[in-house]
C-alpha positions, -999 to +999 in steps of 0.1 A: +000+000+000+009+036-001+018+036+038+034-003+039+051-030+021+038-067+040+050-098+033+029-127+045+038-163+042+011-186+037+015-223+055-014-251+059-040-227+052-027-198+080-007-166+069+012-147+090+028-114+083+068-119+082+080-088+069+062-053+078+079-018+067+070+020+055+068+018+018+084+051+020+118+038+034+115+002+018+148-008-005+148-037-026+180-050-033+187-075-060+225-090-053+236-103-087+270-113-074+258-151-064+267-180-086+233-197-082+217-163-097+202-129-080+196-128-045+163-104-036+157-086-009+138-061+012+155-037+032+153-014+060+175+003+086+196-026+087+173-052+085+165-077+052+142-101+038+152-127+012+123-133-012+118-153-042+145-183-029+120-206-049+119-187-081+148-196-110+173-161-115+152-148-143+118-151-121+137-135-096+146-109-115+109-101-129+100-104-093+124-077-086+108-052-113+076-057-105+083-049-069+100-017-080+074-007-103+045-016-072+064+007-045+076+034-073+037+035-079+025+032-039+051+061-031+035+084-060+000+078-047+010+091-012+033+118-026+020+129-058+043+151-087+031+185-088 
């Protein structure tokens, strides 16, 4: 949303929220410097989420701009260009 990127993960039918953070000071980083492919992550002060383990290195990398492109659009909603 405009005020918070969530990351739920979903297990036997429950969710539970694993990753909470300001959209406005959310990162994504996308490592490319591991043999096995991209490594993607959510950051903030400090902390970091891996996502997308399960995806090959070119999911993970579509993952990675659609994630941009989502907070890129949530930030504009709450802060809109003049």
């Amino acid at each position: 949303t405009s005020g918070e990127v969530r990351v739920l993960r979903e297990l036997g039918g429950r969710s539970r929220v694993v990753w909470s953070s300001p959209t406005a000071f959310t990162r994504l980083e996308l490592d490319r410097s591991d043999r096995q492919g991209a490594v993607l992550r959510l950051a903030l002060s400090g902390k970091r989420l891996g996502i997308g383990q399960a995806l090959g290195p070119r999911e993970r990398e579509d993952l990675a701009t659609s994630i941009e492109a989502a907070i890129r659009q949530a930030r504009a909603e709450r802060h809109p260009a003049p």
